[in-house]
PALUM-509922 format. One record per atom (N, C-alpha, C): residue number from 1; atom name; x, y, z. Coordinates in steps of 0.1 Angstrom, whole numbers, plus 5000, padded with zeros to 4 digits. Example, Ala and Ser with C-alpha at 12.3 -4.5 7.8 and 13.67 -1.06 7.14 Angstrom:
<rs>
R/k/a/u/v/w
R/1/N/5132/4943/5078 $
R/1/CA/5123/4955/5078 $
R/1/C/5132/4967/5078 $
R/2/N/5128/4978/5071 $
R/2/CA/5137/4989/5071 $
R/2/C/5129/5000/5079 $
</rs>
This chain:
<rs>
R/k/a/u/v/w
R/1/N/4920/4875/4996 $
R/1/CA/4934/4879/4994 $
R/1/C/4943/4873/5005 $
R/2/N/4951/4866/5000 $
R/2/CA/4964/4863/5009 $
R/2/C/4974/4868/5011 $
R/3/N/4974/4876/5026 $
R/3/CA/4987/4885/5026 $
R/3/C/4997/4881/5037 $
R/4/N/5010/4883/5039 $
R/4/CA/5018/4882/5047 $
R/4/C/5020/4890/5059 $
R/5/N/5010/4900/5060 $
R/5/CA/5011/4909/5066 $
R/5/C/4996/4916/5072 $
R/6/N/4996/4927/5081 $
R/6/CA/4985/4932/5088 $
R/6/C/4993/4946/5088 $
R/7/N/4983/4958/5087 $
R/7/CA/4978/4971/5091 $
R/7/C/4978/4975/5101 $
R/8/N/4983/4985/5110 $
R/8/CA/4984/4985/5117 $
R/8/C/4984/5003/5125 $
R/9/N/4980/5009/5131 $
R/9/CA/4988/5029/5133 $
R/9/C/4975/5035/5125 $
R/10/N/4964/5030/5126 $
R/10/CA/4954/5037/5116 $
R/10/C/4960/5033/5101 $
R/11/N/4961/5042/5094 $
R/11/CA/4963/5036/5080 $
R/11/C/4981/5038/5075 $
R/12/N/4992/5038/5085 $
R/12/CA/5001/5042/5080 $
R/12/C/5013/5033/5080 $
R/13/N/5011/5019/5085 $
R/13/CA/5018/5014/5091 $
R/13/C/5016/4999/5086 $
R/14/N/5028/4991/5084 $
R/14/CA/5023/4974/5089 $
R/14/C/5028/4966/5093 $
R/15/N/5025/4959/5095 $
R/15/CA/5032/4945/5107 $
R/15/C/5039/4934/5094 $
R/16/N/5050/4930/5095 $
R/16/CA/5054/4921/5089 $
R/16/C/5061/4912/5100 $
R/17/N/5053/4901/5105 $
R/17/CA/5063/4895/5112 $
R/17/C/5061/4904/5131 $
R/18/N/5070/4903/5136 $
R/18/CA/5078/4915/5145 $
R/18/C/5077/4931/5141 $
R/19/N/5082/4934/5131 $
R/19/CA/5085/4944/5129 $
R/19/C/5076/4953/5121 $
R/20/N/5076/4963/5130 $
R/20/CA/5064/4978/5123 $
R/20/C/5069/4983/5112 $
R/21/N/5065/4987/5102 $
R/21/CA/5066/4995/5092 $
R/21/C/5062/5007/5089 $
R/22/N/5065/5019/5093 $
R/22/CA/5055/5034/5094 $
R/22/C/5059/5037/5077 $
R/23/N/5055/5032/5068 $
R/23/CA/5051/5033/5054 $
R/23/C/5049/5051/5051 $
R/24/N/5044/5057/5060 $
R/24/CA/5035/5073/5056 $
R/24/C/5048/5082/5066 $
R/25/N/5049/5078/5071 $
R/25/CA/5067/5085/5083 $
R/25/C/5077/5086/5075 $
R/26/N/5084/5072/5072 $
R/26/CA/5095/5070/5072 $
R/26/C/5100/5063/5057 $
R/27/N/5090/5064/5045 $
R/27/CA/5098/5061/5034 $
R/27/C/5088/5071/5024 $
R/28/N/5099/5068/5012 $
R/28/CA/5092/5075/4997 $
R/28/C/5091/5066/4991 $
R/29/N/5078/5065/4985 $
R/29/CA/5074/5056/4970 $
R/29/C/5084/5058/4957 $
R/30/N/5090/5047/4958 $
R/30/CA/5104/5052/4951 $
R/30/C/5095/5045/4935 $
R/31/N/5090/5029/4933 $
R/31/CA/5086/5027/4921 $
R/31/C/5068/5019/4922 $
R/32/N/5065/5023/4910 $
R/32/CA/5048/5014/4910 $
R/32/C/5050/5006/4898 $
R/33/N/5051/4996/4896 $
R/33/CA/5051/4993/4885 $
R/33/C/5045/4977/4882 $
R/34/N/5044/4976/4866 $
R/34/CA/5035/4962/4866 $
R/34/C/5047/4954/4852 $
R/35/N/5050/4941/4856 $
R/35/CA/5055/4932/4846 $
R/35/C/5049/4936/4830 $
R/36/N/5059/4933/4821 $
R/36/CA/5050/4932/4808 $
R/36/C/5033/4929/4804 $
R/37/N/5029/4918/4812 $
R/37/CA/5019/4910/4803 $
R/37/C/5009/4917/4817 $
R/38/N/5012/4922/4827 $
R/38/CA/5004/4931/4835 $
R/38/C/5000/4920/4851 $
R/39/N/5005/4908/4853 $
R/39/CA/5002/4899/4861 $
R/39/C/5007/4902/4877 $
R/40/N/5013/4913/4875 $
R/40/CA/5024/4910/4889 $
R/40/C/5025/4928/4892 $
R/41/N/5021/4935/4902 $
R/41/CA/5024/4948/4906 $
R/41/C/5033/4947/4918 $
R/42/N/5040/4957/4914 $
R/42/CA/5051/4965/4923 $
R/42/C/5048/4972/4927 $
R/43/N/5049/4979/4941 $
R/43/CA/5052/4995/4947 $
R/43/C/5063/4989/4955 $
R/44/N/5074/4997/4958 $
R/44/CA/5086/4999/4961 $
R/44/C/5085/5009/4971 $
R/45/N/5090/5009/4983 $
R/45/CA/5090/5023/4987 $
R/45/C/5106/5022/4997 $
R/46/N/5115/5031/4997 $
R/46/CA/5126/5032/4999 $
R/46/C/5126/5044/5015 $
R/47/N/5140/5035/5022 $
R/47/CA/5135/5050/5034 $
R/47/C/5140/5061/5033 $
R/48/N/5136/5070/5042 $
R/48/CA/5138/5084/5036 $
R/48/C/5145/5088/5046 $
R/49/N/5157/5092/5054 $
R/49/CA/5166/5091/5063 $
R/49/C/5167/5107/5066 $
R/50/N/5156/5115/5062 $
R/50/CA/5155/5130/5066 $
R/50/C/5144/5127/5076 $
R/51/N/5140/5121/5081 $
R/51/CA/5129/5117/5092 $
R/51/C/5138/5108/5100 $
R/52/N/5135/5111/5117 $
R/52/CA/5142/5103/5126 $
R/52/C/5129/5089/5128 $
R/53/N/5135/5079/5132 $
R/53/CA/5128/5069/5134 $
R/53/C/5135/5057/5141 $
R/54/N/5130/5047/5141 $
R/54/CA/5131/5037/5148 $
R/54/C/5145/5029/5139 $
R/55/N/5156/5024/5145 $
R/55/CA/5168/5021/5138 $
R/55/C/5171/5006/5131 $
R/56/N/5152/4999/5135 $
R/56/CA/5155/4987/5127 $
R/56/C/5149/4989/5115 $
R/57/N/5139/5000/5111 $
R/57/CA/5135/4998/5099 $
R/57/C/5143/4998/5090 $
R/58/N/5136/4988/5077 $
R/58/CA/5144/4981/5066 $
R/58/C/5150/4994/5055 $
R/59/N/5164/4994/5049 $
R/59/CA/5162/5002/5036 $
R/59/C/5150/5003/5025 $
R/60/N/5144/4994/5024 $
R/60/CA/5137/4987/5010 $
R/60/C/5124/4980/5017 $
R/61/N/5113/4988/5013 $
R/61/CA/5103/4974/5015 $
R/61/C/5097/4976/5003 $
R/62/N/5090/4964/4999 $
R/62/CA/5085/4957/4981 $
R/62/C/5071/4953/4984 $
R/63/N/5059/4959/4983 $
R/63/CA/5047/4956/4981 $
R/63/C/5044/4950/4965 $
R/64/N/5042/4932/4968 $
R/64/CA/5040/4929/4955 $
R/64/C/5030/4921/4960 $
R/65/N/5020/4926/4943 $
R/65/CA/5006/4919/4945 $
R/65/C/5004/4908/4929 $
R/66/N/4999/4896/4930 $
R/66/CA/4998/4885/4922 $
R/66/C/4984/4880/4917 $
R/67/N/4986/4875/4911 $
R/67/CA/4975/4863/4905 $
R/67/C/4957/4872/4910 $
R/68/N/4953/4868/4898 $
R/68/CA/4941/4874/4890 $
R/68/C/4944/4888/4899 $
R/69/N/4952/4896/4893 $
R/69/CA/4956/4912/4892 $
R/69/C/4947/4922/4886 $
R/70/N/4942/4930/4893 $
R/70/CA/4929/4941/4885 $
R/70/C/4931/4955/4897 $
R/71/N/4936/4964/4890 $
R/71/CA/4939/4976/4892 $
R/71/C/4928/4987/4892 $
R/72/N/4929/4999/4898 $
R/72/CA/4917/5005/4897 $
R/72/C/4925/5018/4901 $
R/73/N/4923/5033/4893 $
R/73/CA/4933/5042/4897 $
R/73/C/4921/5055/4896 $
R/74/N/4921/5060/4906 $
R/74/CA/4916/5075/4905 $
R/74/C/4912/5086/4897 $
R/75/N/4926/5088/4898 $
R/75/CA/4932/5098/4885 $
R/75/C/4945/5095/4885 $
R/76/N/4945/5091/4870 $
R/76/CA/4960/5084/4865 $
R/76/C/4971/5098/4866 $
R/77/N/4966/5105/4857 $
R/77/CA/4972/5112/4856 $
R/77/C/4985/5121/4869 $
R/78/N/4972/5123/4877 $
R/78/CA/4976/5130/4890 $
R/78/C/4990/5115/4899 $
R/79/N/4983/5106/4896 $
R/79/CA/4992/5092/4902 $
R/79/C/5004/5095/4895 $
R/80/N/5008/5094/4885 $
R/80/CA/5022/5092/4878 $
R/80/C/5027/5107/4880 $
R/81/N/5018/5117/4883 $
R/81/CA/5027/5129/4882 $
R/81/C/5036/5125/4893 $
R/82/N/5031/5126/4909 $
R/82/CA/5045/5128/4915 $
R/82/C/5038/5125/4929 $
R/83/N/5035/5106/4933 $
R/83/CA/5029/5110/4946 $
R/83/C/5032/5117/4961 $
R/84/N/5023/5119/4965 $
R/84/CA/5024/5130/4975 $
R/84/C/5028/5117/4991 $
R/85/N/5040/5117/4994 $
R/85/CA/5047/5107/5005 $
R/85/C/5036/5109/5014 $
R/86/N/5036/5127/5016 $
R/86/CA/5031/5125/5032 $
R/86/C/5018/5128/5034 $
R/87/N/5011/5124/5024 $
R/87/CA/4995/5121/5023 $
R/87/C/4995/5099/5021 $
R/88/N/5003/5096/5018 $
R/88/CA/5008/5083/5018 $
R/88/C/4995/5074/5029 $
R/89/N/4988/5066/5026 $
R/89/CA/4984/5060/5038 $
R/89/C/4977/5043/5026 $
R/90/N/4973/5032/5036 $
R/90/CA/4975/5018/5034 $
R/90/C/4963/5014/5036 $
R/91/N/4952/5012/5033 $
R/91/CA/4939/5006/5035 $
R/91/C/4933/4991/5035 $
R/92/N/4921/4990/5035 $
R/92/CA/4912/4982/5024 $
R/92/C/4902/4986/5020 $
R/93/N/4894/4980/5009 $
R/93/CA/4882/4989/5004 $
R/93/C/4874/4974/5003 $
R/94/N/4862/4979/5002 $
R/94/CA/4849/4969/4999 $
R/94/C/4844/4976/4988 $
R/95/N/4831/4968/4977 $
R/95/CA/4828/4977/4969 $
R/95/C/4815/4992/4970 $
R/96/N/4814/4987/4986 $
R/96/CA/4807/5002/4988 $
R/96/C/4815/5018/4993 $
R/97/N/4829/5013/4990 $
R/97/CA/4835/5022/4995 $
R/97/C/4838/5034/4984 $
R/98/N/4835/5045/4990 $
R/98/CA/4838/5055/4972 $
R/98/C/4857/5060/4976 $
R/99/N/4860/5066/4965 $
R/99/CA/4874/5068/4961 $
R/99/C/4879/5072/4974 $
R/100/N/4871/5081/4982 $
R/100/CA/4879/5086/4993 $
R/100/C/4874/5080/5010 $
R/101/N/4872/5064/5006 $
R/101/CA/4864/5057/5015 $
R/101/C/4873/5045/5017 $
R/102/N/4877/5042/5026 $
R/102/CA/4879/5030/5033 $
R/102/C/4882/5027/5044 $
R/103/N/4884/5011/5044 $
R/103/CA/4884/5004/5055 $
R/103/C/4897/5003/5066 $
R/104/N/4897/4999/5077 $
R/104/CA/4909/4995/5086 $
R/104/C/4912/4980/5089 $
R/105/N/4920/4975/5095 $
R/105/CA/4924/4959/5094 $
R/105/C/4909/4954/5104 $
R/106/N/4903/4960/5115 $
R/106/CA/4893/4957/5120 $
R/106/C/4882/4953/5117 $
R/107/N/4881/4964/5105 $
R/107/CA/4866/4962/5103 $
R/107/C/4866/4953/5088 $
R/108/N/4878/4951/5084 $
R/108/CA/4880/4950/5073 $
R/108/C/4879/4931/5075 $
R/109/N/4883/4928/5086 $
R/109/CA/4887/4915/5096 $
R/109/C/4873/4913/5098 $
R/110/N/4863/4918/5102 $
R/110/CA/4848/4916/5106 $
R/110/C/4843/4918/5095 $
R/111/N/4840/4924/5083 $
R/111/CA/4835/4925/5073 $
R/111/C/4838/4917/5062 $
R/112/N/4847/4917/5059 $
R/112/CA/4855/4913/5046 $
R/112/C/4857/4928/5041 $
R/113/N/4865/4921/5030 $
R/113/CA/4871/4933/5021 $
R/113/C/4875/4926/5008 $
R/114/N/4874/4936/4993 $
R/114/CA/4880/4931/4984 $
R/114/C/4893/4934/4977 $
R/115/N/4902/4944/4989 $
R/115/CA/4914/4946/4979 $
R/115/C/4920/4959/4987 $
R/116/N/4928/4959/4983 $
R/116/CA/4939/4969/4995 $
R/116/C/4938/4981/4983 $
R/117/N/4937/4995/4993 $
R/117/CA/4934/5005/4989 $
R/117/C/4951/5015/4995 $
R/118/N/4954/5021/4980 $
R/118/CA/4968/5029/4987 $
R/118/C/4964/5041/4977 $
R/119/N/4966/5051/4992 $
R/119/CA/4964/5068/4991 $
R/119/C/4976/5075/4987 $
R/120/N/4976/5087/4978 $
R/120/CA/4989/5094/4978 $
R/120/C/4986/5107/4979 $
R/121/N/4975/5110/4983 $
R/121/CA/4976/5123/4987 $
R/121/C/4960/5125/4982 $
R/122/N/4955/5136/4983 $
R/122/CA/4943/5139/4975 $
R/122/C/4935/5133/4965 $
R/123/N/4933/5130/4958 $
R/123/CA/4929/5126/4942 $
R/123/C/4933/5114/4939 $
R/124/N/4946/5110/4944 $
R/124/CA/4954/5097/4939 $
R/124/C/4953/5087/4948 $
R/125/N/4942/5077/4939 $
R/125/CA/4937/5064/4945 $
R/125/C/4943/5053/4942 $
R/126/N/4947/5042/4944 $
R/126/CA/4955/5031/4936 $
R/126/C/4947/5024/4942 $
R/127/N/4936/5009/4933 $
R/127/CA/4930/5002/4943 $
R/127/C/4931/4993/4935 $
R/128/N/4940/4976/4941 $
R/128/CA/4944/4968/4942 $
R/128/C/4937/4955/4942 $
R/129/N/4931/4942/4934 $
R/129/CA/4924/4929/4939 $
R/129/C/4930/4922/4932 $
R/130/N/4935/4912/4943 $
R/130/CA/4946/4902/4934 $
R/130/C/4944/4890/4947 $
R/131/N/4950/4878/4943 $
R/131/CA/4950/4865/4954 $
R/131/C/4959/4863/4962 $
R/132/N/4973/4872/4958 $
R/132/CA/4983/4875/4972 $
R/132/C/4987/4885/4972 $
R/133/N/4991/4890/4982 $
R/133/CA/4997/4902/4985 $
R/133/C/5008/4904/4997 $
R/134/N/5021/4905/4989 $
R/134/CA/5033/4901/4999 $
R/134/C/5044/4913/5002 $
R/135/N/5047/4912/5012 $
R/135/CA/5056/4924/5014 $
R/135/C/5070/4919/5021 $
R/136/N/5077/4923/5013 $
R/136/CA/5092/4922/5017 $
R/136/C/5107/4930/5017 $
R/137/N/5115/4928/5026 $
R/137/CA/5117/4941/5028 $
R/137/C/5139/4937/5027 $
R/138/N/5142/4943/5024 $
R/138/CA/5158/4947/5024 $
R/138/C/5168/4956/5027 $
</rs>
C-alpha cells in the first residue's frame, strides 16, 4: 500500500508532511463512504472545536483509499449506527490479526502489513486493502 502519510501517538494520530493530526482528540467522523461502482473509499473527518488543541490543525481531513479496494467491517450494523469519536483510533492489520488486534507504524514497518485498520469504538471494525491510501486535509 502506498500512503502519503505515517502513524504516529500510538494509534491516534498522523503525520502528513510536518503536521500531526490527533484524528481520536480533535475531530468527528463526519462521512464513510464509497463511489458508485465501489472503487474509491472515503472517511472524512471534520474538527470538532469543543476540544482545545493545537491551532494549525486542518478544518477537514479526507482519508481516501484506491485501486484494487476490499473492505472488511465488523459489525455493519453497529458501524452505520453512530461511530463512537472517542474510541476513534488508526491502525494496521496483518492477516493474523483478529478484529480487536493490530498493528503500530513500527512493527507494521518491520513486519509488513496488509491494510489500515480504523476503530470506532468497541465492535466497530472498518478494515481497509487497497494500493493507495492518501490523506488530505482543508
Amino acid at each position: 500500500m502506498q500512503r502519503n502519510f505515517s502513524l504516529e501517538s500510538g494509534f491516534s494520530a498522523v503525520r502528513l508532511g510536518s503536521l500531526l493530526i490527533d484524528l481520536h482528540n480533535l475531530y468527528t467522523v463526519a462521512e464513510i463512504s464509497t463511489d458508485p461502482r465501489g472503487e474509491t473509499l472515503v472517511v472524512r473527518f471534520d474538527r470538532d472545536h469543543g476540544y482545545e488543541g493545537p491551532v494549525d490543525q486542518p478544518e477537514h481531513v479526507t482519508l481516501r483509499c484506491t485501486g484494487d479496494l476490499r473492505l472488511a467491517v465488523s459489525n455493519v450494523a453497529a458501524l452505520l449506527d453512530a461511530p463512537d469519536e472517542l474510541d476513534f483510533l488508526i491502525a494496521y492489520f496483518d492477516d493474523d490479526c483478529g478484529w480487536g488486534e493490530f498493528l503500530d507504524e513500527d512493527l507494521a514497518a518491520r513486519q509488513g502489513f496488509d491494510g489500515l485498520h480504523l476503530g470506532f469504538g468497541e465492535d466497530r471494525v472498518l478494515r481497509i486493502r487497497c494500493a493507495d491510501a492518501d490523506i488530505t486535509v482543508g
